[in-house]
C-alpha positions as CSV (number, residue, x, y, z in Angstrom):
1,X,-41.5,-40.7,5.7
2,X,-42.4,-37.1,5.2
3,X,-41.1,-34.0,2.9
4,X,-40.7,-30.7,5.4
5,X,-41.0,-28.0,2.8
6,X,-39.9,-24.4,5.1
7,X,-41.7,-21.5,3.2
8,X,-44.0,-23.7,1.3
9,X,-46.8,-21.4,1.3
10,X,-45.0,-19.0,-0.7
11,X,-44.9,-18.6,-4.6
12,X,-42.2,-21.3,-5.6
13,X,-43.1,-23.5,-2.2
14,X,-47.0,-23.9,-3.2
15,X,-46.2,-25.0,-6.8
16,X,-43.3,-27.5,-5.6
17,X,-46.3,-28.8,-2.9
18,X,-48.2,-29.5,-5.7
19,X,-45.9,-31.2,-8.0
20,X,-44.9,-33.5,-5.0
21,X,-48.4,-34.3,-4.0
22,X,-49.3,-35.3,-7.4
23,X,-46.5,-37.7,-6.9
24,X,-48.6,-39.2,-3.8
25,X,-45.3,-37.7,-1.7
26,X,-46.0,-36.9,2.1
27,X,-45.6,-33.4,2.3
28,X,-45.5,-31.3,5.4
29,X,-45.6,-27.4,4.9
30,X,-43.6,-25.1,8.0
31,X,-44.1,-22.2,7.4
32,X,-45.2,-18.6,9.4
33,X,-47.6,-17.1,6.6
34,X,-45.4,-13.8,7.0
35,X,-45.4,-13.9,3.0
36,X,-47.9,-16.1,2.1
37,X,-51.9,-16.5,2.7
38,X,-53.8,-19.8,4.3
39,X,-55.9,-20.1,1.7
40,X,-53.3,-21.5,-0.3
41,X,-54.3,-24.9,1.1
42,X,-57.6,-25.0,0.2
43,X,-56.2,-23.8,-3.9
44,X,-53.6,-27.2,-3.4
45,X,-56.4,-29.2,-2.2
46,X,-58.8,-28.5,-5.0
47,X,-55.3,-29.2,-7.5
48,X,-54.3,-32.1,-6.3
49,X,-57.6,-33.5,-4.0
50,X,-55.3,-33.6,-1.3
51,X,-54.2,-31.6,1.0
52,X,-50.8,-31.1,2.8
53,X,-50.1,-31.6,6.5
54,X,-49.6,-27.4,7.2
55,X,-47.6,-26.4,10.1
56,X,-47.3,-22.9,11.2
57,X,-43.7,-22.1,13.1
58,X,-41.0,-19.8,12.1
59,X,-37.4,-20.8,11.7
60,X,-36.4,-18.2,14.2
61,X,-38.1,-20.3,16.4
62,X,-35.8,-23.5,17.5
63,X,-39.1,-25.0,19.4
64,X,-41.4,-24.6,16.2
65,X,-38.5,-26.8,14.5
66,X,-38.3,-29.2,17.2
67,X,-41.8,-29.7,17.6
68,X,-42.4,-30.1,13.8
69,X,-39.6,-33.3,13.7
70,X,-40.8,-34.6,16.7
71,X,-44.4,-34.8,15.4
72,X,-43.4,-36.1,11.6
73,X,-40.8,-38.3,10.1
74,X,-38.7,-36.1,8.2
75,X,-36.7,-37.8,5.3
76,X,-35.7,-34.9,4.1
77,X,-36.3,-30.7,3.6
78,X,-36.6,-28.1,0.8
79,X,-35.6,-25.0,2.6
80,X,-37.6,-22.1,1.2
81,X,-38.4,-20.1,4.2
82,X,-36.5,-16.7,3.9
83,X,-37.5,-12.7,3.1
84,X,-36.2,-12.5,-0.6
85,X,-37.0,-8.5,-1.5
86,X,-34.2,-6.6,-2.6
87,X,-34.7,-3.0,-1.9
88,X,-36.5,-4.2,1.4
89,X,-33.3,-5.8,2.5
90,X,-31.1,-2.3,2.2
91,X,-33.7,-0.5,4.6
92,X,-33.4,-3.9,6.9
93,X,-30.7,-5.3,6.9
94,X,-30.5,-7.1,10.1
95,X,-33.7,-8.6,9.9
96,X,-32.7,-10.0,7.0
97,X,-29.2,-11.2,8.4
98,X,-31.5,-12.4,11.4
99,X,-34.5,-14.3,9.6
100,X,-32.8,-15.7,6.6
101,X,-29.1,-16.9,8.3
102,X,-29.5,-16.9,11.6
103,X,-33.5,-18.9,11.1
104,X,-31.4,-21.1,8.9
105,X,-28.8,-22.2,10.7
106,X,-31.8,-23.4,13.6
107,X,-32.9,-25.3,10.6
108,X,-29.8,-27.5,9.9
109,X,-28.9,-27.9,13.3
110,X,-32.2,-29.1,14.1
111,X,-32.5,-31.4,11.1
112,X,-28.6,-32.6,12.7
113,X,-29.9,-33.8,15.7
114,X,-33.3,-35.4,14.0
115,X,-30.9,-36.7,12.1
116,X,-32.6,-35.7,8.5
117,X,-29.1,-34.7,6.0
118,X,-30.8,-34.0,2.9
119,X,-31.5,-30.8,1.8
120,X,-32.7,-29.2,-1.1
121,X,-32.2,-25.2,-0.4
122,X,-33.5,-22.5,-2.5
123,X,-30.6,-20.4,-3.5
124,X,-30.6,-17.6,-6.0
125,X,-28.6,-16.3,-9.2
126,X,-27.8,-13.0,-7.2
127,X,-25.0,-14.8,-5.8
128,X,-23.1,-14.8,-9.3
129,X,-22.5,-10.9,-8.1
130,X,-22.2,-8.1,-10.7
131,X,-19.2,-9.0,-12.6
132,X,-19.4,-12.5,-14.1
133,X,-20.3,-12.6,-17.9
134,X,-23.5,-14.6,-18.8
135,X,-24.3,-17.4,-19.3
136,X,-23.5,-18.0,-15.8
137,X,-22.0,-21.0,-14.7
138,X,-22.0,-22.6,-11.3
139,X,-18.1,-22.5,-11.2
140,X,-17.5,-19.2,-11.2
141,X,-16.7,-16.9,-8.4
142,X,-19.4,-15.4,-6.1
143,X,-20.4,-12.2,-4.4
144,X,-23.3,-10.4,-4.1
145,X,-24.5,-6.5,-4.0
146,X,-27.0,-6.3,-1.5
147,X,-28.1,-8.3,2.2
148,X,-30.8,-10.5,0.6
149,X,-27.9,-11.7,-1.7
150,X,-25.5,-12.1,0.9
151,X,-27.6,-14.0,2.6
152,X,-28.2,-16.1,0.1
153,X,-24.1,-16.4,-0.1
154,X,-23.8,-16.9,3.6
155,X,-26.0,-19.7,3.6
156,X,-24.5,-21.6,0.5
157,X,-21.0,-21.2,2.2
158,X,-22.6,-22.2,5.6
159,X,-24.0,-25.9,3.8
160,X,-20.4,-26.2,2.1
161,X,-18.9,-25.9,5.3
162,X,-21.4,-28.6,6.7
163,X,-21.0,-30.8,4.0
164,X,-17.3,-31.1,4.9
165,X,-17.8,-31.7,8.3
166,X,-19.7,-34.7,7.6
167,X,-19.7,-36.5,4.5
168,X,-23.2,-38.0,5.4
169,X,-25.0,-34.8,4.4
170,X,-26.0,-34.6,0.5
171,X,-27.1,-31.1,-0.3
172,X,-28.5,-29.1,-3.6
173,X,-28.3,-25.2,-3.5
174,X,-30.5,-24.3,-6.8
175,X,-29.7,-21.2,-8.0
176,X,-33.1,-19.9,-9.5
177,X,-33.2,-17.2,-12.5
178,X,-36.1,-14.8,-12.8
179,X,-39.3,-17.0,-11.8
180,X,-42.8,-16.0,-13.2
181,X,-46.1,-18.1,-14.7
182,X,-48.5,-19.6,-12.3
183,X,-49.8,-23.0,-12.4
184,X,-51.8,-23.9,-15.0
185,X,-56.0,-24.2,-13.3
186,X,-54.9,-20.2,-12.4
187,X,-56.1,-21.8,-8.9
188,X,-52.3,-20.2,-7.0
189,X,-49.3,-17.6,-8.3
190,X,-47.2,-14.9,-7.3
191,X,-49.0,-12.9,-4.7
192,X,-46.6,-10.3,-3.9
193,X,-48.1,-7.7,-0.8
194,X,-48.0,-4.7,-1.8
195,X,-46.5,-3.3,-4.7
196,X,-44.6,-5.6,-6.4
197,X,-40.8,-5.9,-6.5
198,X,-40.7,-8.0,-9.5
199,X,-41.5,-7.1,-13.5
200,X,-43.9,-10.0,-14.4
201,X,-46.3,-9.3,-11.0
202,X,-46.0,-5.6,-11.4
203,X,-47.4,-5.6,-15.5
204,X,-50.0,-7.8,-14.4
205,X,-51.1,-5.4,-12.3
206,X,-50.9,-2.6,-14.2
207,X,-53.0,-5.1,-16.9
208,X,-55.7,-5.4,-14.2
209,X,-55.5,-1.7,-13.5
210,X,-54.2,-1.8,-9.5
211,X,-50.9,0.2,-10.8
212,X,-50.7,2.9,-13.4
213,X,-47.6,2.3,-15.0
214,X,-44.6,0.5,-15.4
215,X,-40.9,1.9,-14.7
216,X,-38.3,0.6,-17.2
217,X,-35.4,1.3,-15.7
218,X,-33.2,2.3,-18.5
219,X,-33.2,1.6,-21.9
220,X,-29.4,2.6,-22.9
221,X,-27.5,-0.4,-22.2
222,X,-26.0,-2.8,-24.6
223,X,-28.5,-4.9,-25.4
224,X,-31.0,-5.0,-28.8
225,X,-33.6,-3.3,-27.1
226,X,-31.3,-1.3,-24.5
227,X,-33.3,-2.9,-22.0
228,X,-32.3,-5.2,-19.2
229,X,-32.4,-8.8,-20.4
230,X,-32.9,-11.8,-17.5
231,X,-33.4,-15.2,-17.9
232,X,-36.9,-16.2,-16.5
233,X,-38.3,-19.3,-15.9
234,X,-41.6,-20.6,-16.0
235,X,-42.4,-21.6,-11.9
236,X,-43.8,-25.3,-12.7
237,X,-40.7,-25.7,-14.2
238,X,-39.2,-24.8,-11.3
239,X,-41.0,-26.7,-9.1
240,X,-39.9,-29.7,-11.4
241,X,-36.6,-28.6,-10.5
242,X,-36.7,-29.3,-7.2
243,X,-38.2,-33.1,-7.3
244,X,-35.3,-33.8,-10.0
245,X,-33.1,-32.3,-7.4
246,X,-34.8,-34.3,-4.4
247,X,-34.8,-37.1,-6.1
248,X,-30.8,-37.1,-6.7
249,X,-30.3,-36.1,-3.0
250,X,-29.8,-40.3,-2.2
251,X,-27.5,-40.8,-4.7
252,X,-25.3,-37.6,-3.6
253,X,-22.7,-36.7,-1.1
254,X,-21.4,-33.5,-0.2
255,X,-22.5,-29.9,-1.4
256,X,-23.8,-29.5,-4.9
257,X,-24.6,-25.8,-6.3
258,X,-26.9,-25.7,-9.9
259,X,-28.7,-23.2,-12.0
260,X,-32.2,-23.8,-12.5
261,X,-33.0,-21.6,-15.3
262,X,-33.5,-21.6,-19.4
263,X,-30.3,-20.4,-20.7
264,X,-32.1,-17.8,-23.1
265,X,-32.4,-14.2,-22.1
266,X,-35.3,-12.1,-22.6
267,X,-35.5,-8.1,-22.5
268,X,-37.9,-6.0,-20.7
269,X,-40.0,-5.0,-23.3
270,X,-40.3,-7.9,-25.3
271,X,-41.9,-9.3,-21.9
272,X,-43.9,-6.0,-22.1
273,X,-45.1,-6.2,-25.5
274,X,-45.7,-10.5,-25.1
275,X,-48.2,-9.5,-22.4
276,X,-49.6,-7.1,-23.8
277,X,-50.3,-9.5,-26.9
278,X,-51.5,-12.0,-24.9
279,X,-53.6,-10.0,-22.5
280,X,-55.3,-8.1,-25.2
281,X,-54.6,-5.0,-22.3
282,X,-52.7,-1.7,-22.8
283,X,-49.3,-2.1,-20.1
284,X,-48.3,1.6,-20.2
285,X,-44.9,2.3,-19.5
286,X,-42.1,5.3,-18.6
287,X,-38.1,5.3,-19.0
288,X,-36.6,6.1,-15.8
289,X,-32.9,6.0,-14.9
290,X,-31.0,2.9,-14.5
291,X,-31.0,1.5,-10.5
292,X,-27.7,1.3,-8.8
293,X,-26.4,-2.0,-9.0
294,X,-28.6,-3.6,-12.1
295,X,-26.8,-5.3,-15.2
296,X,-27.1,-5.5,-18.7
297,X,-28.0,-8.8,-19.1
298,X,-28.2,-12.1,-16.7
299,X,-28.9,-15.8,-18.2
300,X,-27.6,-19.0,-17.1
301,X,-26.1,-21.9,-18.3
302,X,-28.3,-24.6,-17.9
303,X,-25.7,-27.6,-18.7
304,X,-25.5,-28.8,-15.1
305,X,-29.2,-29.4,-14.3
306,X,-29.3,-31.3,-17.5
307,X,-26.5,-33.3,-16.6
308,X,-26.8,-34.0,-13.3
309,X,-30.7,-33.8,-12.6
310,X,-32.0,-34.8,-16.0
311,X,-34.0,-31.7,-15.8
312,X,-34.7,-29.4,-18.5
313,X,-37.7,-26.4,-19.0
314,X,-40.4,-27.6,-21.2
315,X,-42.5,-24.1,-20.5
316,X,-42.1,-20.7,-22.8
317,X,-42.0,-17.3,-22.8
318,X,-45.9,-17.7,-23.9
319,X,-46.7,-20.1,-21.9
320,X,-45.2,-17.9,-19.1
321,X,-47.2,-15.3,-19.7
322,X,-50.7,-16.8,-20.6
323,X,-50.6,-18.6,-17.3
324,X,-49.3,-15.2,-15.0
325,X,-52.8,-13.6,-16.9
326,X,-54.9,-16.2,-16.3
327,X,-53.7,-15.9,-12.3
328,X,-54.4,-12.7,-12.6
329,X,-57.7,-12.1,-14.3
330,X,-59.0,-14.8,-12.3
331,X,-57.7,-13.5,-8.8
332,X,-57.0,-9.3,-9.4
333,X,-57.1,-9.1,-5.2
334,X,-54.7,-12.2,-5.3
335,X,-56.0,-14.7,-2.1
336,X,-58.5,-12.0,-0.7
């Protein structure tokens, strides 16, 4: 029986490969390299001294799907496969309406007909919307402020709906924080094309000297520093995540929505000034206005995962950092 991991070339996916293959799991990675590089495999190889079966299809593409559960045994999928930039998602809507719903709803009908009802899908706090206090808990109401959170939504209330059509399916929509680290070796991390949309990718880069500066936006809003605080999460932990929550999926019916993050907030300059500790490098920065849309300050509550998955972070702020830097001075053109 194999593991069909959609996206798993990606950041998240190619950590999560790892962590299952060290766990001598059968993985099979689908994914269309839109976001991602080949020569992860050859990084998860060297990890792990294996490497993953790698399939390249689209989940647009209802014949990629078929052909991929025809050729392999699927037990069961962790759905990762999806455009996730923000401000991209406002100039494109419709291709992100199209790729991430529309690609996912080939998915779950496919895995139907295979046969294959557990799913692990990577979900995301922007569904907790703009006015829920934190810490953020999985039973409050939902909304979101932009198309790649709506997808996100659309999805989660798509796998509900499935869920209650047939009591056979057992589901987990994780509900990440603010990802960042890299594996440990500093063999794979985030490799964002272009400039980054993210904070930890972007001062990394600015660290290796690709960007000039960071932009803070704003530094007026309640908080100590009166800078936006978010909860982030190292990505191994993550990835850990996601084998606790695969691991539940037999023991589960129905449609279960959890936060994987570390229930601590952290502001934008104390990330700034950890990195730059750690780093030894200068991360110059400039105060611009606030974005549209952003909030004071986003954390989770944790409880759930603990609960439910026995899962808990084990990774810090330090070790977050120290292991984005060691990516990153190893590999300053990323996979090139």
């Amino acid at each position: 029986m194999s593991l069909l991991l959609t996206g798993g070339m990606g950041y998240i996916g190619s950590h999560t490969v790892v962590e299952l293959l060290q766990l001598n799991q059968e993985v099979v990675i689908f994914d269309n390299l839109a976001n991602a590089s080949e020569a992860v495999l050859a990084r998860i190889e060297k990890i792990t001294g294996q490497q993953p079966k790698f399939f390249k299809g689209d989940i647009c593409n209802r014949e990629d799907l078929e052909q991929v559960f025809t050729e392999y045994d699927i037990d069961a999928v962790i759905h990762f496969a999806g455009l996730k930039a923000v401000g991209e998602s406002t100039q494109i809507p419709l291709s992100y309406y199209h790729n991430n719903v529309t690609g996912s709803v080939n998915l779950f009908d496919v895995m139907a007909k295979h046969n294959c009802k557990r799913l692990v899908f990577s979900s995301s706090a922007t569904v907790y919307g703009e006015h829920n206090q934190s810490p953020l808990i999985e039973t409050m109401p939902t909304s979101a402020t932009n198309p790649y959170g709506q997808t996100k939504l659309m999805i989660e209330l798509i796998l509900k709906d499935l869920a209650k059509s047939d009591p056979e399916w057992s589901i987990v929509n994780l509900r990440y924080f603010n990802p960042i680290g890299a594996h440990k070796s500093g063999l794979i991390g985030e490799n964002p094309k272009g400039i980054p949309n993210n904070l930890l990718p972007y001062v990394a880069q600015v660290a290796v000297g690709h960007l000039g500066q960071l932009s803070v936006f704003g530094d007026d809003y309640d908080t100590p520093d009166g800078t936006g605080v978010r909860d982030y999460i190292h990505v191994v932990d993550l990835a850990q995540g996601h084998v606790k929550a695969l691991n539940k999926l037999s023991e589960l019916s129905g449609c279960h929505a959890i936060n994987l993050g570390t229930g601590n907030g952290t502001s934008v300059l104390e990330i700034v000034e950890t990195f730059k500790a750690i780093s030894g490098k200068d991360i110059p920065y400039q105060i611009v206005p606030r974005r549209a849309g952003d909030i004071a300050t986003v954390f989770a509550d944790a409880t759930k995962a603990q609960e439910l998955l026995g899962w808990q972070t084990q990774l810090n702020l330090n070790a977050m950092i120290t292991d984005t830097w060691r990516w990153q001075s190893n590999n300053p053109n990323g996979y090139e």
